[in-house]
N, C-alpha and C positions, 0 to 999 in steps of 0.2 A: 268652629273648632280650630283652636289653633295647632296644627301641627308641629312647628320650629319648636313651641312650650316642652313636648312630648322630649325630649333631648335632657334638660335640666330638670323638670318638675314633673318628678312620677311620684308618684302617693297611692297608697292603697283604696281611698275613696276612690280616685280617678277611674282606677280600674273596676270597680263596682259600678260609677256610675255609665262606663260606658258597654257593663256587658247589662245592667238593668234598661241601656236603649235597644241593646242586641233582643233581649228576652222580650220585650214589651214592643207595643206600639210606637215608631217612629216616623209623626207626623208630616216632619221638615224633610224627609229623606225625599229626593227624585223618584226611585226606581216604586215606592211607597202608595206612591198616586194612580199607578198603575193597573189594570184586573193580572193578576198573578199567574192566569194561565198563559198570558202573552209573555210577561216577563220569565216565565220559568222555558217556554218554548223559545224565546229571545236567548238565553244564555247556554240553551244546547247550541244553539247556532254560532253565537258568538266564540264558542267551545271549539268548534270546526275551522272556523275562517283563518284564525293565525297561522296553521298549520298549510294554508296556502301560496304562505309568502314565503320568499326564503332568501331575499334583501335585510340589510342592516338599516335601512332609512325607513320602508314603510312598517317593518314591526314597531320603530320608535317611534312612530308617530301614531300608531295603533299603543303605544303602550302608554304614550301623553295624552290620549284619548279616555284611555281607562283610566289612568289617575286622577282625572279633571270629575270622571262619572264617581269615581269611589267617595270624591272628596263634594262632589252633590249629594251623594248618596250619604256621610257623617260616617264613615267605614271608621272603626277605633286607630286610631296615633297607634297604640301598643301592636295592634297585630298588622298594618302596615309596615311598623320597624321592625319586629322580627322579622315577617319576609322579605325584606329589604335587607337584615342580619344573613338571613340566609342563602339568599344570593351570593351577598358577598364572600361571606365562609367558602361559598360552591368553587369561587374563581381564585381567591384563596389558594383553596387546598392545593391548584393543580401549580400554582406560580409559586407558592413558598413550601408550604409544607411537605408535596412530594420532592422536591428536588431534595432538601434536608436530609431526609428518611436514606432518597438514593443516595446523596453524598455518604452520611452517616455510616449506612451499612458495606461503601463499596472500602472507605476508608478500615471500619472495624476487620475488612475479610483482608486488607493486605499486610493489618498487623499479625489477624493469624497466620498465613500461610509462613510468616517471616518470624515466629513466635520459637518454633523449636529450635532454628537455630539459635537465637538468641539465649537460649535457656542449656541448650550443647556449649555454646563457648563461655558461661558464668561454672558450670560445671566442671571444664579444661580450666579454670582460671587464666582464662584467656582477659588480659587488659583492653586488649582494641574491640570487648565487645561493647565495653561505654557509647565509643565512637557509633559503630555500626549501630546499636540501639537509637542513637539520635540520628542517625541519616534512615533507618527505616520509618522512624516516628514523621520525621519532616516528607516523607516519600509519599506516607500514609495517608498525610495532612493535604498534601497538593494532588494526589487522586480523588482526596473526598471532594476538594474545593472543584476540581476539573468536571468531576461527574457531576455536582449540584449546580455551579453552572450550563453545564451539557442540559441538565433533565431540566433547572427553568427556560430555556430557551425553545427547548421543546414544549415545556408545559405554555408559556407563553402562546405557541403558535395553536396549542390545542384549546387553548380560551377563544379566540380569534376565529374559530373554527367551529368553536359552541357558542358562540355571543345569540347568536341567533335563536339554537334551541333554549338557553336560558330567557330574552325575550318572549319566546312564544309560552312558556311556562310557567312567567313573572303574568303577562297579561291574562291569561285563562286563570291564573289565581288573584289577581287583583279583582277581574269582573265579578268571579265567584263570592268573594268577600262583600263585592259591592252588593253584590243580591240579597245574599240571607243576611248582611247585618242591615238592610232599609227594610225588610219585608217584616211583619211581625208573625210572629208564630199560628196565629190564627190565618190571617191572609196566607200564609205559604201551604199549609193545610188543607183548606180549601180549595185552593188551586190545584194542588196534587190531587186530589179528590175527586176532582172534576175532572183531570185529563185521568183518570183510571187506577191511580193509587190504591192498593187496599187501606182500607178505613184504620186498621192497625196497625200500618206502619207511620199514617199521618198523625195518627195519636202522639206515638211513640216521638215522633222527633218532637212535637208541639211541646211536649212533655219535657222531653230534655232541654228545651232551650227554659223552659218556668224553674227548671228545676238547678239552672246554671248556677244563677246570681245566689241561689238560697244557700247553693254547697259551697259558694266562696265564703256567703258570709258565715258560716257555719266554722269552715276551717278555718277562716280567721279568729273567730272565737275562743277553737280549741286550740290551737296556738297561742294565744294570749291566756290563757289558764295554764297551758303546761310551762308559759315563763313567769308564770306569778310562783306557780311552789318548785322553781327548780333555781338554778342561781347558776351567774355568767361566768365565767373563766376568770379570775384575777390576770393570770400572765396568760395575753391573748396569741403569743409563739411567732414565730417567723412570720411573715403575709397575711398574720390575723390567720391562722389554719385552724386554732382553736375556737376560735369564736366562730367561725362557718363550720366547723363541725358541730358546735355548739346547735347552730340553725337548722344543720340538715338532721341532728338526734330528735329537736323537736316535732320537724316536719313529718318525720319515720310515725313516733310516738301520737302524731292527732291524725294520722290517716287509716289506723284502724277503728277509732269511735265513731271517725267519718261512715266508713263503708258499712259498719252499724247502725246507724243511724239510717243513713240513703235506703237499708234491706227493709227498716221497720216504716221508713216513708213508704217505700213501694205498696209493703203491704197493706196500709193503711188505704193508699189510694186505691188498688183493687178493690179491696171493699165497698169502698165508697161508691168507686163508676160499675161495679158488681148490683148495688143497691138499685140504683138509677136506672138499672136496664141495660148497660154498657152491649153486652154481648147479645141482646136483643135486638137491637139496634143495628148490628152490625147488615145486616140482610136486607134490613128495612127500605124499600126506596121512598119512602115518604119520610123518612128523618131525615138520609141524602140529602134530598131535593129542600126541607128546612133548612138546613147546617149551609147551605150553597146559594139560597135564595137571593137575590141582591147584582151578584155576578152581571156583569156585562160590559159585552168588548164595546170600549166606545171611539168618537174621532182621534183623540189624543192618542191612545195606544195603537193604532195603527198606523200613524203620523211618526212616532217613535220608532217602531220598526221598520220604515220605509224609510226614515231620514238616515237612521244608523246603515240601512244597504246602499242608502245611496254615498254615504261618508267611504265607505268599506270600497265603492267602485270610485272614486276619486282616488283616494289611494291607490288602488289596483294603476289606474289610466295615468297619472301623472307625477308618479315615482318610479 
């Protein structure tokens, strides 16, 4: 997988084929090769350890650790760069966006408080209130700039001060990803199964991950029919606003066939795992013990969880 691609070439297949690896068995993934009860008891752990550290070197080396696992594990390009987008947005907000808002509002409150006079001396037909209108305007201007200054300087230091808990955030969501996008729906199933999961909530997710890919390609479908009998914007308006409004009328328009559709899926499937014996089963300890049979922790899987604690006390001892 080449990641850098993910930047210039997104296409709709892309993104199908890589939630059809999400949904499905993925052979080449690391974490894959695994028995699922060690990996899923591995990533409660690994859940806990960042929360240890509270240095800026060893979380980044803890978090170049897990990019290296996501990127063995084939983790999709798209939801790495979202959460990579949303990082960024996070650090963002506190360095541009709040300082703006404070400049903006401290500026808007010193044209009101300076508002009625203004509106008193146009009244008196007072001439020098031209003047005074552009020196409170200019007044207004260099408090807002003072305060948005002021609040990034601050928001700067309050980044600086959260680097760390957004590290430890970025890595327990990166692990996470690496997990359930190498595992396939059946192996994570049975694994939850085995450490004590009720048997219907293992369903329930196995199910939603089969039933991802179907509803993308579904609403891609009903999407491509509601722009076959509807027609584009001639004049597409300032920023293209028409023609994205255009996009978001259609997305509105095929997300209630969808949820139609998904109700009569459900129902269908009940029946069907209804037929089978589904909720006979549930009790069963000899279906269990079928569905499970195979299972076993072997050298590798505990070679993996002793290497990664002994990587975690390297860290800890020589940063």
């Amino acid at each position: 997988m080449k990641y850098v691609d993910a930047l210039t070439d997104i296409s709709v297949a892309d993104i199908k084929v890589d939630l059809m690896r999400t949904a499905y068995d993925n052979e080449d993934a690391l974490l894959n090769s695994f028995d699922p009860r060690v990996v899923l008891l591995w990533t409660v752990l690994f859940m806990i350890i960042p929360w240890l550290f509270y240095d800026t070197l060893p979380l980044a080396i803890l978090l170049a650790a897990a990019f290296v696992l996501a990127a063995l594990s084939q983790v999709s390009k798209y939801l790495l760069a979202l959460l990579l987008f949303g990082q960024v947005t996070n650090v963002g907000f506190f360095v541009v966006l709040v300082p703006l808002i404070g400049g903006t509002i401290r500026a808007v409150g010193h044209l009101g408080e300076n508002a009625g006079r203004v509106v008193a001396g146009v009244m008196a037909g007072d001439a020098s209130v031209f003047a005074e209108t552009g020196t409170i305007v200019a007044a207004a201007v260099g408090r807002g700039i003072h305060t948005a200054t002021t609040s990034q300087e601050v928001g700067i230091d309050a980044v600086g001060a959260l680097v760390p808990f957004f590290l430890k955030l970025t890595i327990i969501s990166v692990i996470s990803l690496a997990v359930f996008s190498a595992m396939s729906p059946q192996k994570l199933s049975k694994g939850m199964l085995r450490l004590g999961v009720p048997r219907q909530l293992t369903f329930a997710i196995a199910y939603g991950y089969r039933m991802m890919p179907l509803l993308v390609e579904e609403y891609h479908a009903l999407i491509n029919s509601f722009r076959l009998r509807s027609k584009v914007p001639e004049k597409q308006g300032l920023f293209r606003w028409r023609y994205f409004y255009y996009l978001l009328t259609l997305s509105v328009k095929a997300f209630y066939p969808l949820i139609f559709n998904v109700a009569k899926r459900a129902r269908v499937t009940v029946e069907a795992m209804e037929t089978k014996g589904f909720s006979r089963s549930l009790g069963d300890e000899q279906s269990q013990t079928l569905r499970t049979e195979g299972m076993m922790v072997r050298t590798r899987d505990v070679t993996f969880v002793f290497g990664s604690l002994l990587f975690v006390a390297a860290v800890w001892v020589f940063t």
